[in-house]
C-alpha positions in Angstrom: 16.2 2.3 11.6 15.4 3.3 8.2 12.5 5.7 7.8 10.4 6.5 5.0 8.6 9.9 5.1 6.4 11.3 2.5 5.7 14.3 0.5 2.9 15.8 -1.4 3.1 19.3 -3.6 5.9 20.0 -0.9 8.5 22.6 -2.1 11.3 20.9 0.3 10.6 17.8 -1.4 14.1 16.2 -2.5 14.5 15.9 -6.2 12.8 12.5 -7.3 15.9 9.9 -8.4 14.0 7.1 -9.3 10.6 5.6 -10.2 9.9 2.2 -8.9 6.7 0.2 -10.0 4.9 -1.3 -7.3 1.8 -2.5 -6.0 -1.0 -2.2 -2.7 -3.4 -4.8 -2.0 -6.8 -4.4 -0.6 -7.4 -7.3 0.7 -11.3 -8.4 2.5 -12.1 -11.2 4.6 -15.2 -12.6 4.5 -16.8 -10.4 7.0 -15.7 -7.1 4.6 -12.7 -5.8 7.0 -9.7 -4.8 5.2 -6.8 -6.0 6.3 -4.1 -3.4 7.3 -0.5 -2.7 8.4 0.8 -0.6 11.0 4.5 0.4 9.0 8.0 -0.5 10.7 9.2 2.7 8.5 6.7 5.2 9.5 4.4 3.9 12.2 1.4 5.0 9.7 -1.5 2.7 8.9 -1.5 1.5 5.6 -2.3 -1.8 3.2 0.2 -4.0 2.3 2.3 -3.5 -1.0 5.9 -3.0 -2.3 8.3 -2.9 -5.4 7.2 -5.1 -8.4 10.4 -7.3 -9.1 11.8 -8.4 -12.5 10.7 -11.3 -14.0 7.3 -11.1 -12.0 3.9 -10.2 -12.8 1.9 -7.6 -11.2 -0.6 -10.1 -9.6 2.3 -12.1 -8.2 4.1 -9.1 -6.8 0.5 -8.4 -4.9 0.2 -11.6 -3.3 4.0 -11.8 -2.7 3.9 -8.4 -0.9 0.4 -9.4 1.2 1.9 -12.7 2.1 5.4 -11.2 3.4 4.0 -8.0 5.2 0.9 -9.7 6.5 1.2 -13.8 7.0 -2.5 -13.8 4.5 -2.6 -15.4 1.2 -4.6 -13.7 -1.1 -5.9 -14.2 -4.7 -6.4 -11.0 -6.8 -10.0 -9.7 -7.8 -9.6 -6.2 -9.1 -8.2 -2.8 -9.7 -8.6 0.1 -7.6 -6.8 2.1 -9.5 -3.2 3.8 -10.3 -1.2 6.2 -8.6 1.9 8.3 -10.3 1.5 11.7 -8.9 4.7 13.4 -9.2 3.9 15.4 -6.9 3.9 13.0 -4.4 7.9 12.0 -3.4 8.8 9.1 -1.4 12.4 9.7 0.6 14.0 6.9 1.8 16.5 7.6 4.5 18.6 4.9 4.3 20.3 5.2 1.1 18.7 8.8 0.2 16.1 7.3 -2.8 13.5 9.4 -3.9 10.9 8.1 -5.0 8.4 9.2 -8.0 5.3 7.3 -7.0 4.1 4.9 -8.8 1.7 2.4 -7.4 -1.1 0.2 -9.1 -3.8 -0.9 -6.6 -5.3 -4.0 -6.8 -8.2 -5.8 -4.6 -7.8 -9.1 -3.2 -9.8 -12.0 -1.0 -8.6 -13.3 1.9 -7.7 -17.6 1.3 -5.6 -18.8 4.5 -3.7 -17.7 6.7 -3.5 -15.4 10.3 -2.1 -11.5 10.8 1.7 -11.6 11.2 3.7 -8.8 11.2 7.1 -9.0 9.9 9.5 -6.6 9.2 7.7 -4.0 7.5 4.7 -4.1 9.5 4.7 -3.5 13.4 1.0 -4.7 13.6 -1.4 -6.2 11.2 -5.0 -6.7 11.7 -8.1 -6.7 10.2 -9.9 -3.1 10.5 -13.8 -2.7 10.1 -14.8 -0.4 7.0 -16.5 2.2 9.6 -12.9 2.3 12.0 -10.4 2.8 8.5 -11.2 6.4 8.4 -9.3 7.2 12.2 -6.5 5.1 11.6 -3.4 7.5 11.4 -2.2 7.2 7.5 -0.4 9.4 4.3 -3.0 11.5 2.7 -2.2 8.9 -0.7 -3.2 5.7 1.5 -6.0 7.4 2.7 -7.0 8.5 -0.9 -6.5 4.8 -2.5 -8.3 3.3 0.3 -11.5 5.8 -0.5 -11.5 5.2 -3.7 -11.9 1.3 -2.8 -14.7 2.1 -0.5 -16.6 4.9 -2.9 -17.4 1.9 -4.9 -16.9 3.6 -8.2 -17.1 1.1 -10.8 -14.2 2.0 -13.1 -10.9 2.0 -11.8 -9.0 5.5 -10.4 -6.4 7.0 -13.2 -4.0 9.4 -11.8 
């Protein structure tokens, strides 16, 4: 299986060979649990997101991504922030793509559906604010998802 494996200010980082844009959803039920994946690729705790295709808009590619990885439809609320460290280099192993991040971090409501993993995700669930924090996770998740929880009123620019 294909892995993806993460780097941050890492001087064995491979040489970035593209720059994708994509997208993460933070996406709350009605009881304030964010809903989270447990990744196929990594086995890290994350929320769900991908690649931004052409011809679609960034709130689409959200709830595209959310309804794929997860089995939950979502309608978009906000913006956490965005992420293009270049210091932080996604490898993929199964064709060798390295990857710039770029990631723009939206917030969503739950509207139907029930946790499904798929592909991507080995497990999905909904996670209590107060449990996020132990969940095993790349130190960029972990960073988007405080950001969402600080509360900060204007959206996270890096």
């Amino acid at each position: 299986m294909a892995k993806r494996i993460d780097f941050y200010d890492d001087p064995n980082a491979p040489a970035p060979n593209s720059l994708v844009p994509s997208v993460n959803v933070i996406v709350t039920n009605d009881a304030g649990e964010l809903l989270m994946i447990r990744r196929s690729d990594n086995d890290n705790w994350a929320v769900p997101g991908g690649a931004i295709d052409l011809g679609e808009s960034i709130p689409a590619a959200a709830v595209r991504e959310t309804l794929e990885e997860t089995g939950i439809v979502c309608e978009i609320t906000g913006l956490v922030g965005t992420y293009s460290d270049p210091r932080h280099v996604i490898l993929y192993t199964s064709n060798g793509e390295a990857r710039q991040e770029f990631s723009l971090v939206l917030t969503a409501r739950a509207v139907s559906g029930k946790p499904t993993p798929s592909d991507e995700s080995r497990e999905v669930r909904w996670v209590p604010r107060d449990e996020v924090a132990s969940l095993t996770m790349d130190r960029s998740m972990r960073m988007r998802i405080e950001h969402y929880l600080s509360g900060t009123p204007s959206p996270y620019i890096g």
